[in-house]
C-alpha positions, 0 to 999 in steps of 0.5 A, spaced: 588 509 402 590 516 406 588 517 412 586 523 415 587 526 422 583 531 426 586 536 430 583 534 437 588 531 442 587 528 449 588 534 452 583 538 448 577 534 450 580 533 457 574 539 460 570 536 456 569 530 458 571 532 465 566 537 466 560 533 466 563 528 471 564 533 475 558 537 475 554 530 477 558 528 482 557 535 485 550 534 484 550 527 487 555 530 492 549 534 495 544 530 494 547 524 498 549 530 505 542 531 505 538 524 504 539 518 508 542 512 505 536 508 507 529 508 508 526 506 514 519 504 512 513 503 519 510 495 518 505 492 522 506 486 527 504 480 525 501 481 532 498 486 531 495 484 523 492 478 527 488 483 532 486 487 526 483 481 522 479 477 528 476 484 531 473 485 524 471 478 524 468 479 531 465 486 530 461 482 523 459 477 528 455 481 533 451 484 526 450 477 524 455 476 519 461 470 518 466 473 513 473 474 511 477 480 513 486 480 510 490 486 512 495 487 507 501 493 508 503 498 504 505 494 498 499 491 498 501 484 501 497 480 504 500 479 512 494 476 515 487 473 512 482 470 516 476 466 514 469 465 519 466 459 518 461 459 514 464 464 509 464 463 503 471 462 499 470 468 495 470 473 501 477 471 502 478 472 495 475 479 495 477 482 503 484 481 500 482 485 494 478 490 498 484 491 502 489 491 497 486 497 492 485 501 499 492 500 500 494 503 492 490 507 492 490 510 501 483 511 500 476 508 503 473 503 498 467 506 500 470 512 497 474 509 491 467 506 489 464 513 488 469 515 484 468 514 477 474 516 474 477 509 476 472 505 473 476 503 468 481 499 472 477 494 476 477 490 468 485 490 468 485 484 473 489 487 477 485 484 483 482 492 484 475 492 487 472 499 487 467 497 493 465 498 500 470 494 505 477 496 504 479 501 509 487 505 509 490 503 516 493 511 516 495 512 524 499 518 527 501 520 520 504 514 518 500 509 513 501 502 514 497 498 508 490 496 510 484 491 511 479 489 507 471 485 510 468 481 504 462 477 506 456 481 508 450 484 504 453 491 503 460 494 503 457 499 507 457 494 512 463 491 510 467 497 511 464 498 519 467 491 520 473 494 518 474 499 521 473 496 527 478 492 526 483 498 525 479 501 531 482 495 535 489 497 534 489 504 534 491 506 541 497 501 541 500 503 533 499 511 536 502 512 542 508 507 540 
């Protein structure tokens, strides 16, 4: 059996190999002076969450309504869920849906139901409901995550809930 050698030696391919080690650290290099090496991410308080979810709550009970009412962060993680009463379970399940698809989508569920291109997705089961209630808690350029209302008999109310439910922290996550 005849072995045959090649001409390239160690000292040959050296640029070749070094070059793009050199050219990524570079790159790295600059990328790293100019970004940090972390985020830091703005969260809700529980507090503050808590304070959200009974305001909705307390707001639906001056219209005459029980509901549930959940903020989620902006992961879409539920902090806080609280049910009335007399509300049904199902509104539990839907206020956090309702506050999860606002918060991945950082839009009003008023919004996102009148837009058909989403459509679609509400069959994926990923607990996406395109309807009145959720509503994006965004303050001073900061987007925190959202709260979602289930339990009366329009969205439309739902989301009024809701935004009383922001409107109660509002001040407090502004002027922080």
């Amino acid at each position: 059996m005849k072995i045959h050698r090649i001409g390239i030696t160690a000292l040959t391919l050296m640029p070749v190999l070094i070059a793009p080690v050199l050219i990524d650290s570079a790159w790295i290099g600059s990328a790293a002076a100019h970004k940090p090496p972390s985020l830091s991410i703005a969260r809700l308080t529980m507090g503050t969450a808590l304070t959200m979810a009974q305001a909705a709550i307390k707001d639906c009970r001056r219209r005459g309504y029980e509901v549930a009412a959940s903020v989620v962060d902006r992961d879409g993680v539920p902090q806080v869920s609280l049910r009335d009463s007399l509300a049904s379970p199902l509104a539990l399940r839907l206020s956090i849906d309702k506050a999860y698809t606002s918060a991945m989508f950082n839009k009003a569920g008023t919004v996102l139901e009148q837009t058909h291109r989403y459509a679609s997705l509400a069959t994926t089961g990923g607990h996406l409901v395109f309807a009145g209630g959720g509503v994006p808690i965004e303050v001073g350029g900061v987007f925190y995550g959202a709260i979602g209302v289930a339990g009366t008999p329009s969205g439309h109310t739902d989301e009024a809930c809701a935004k009383a439910g922001l409107a109660a922290a509002r001040d407090r996550l502004e002027f922080q």
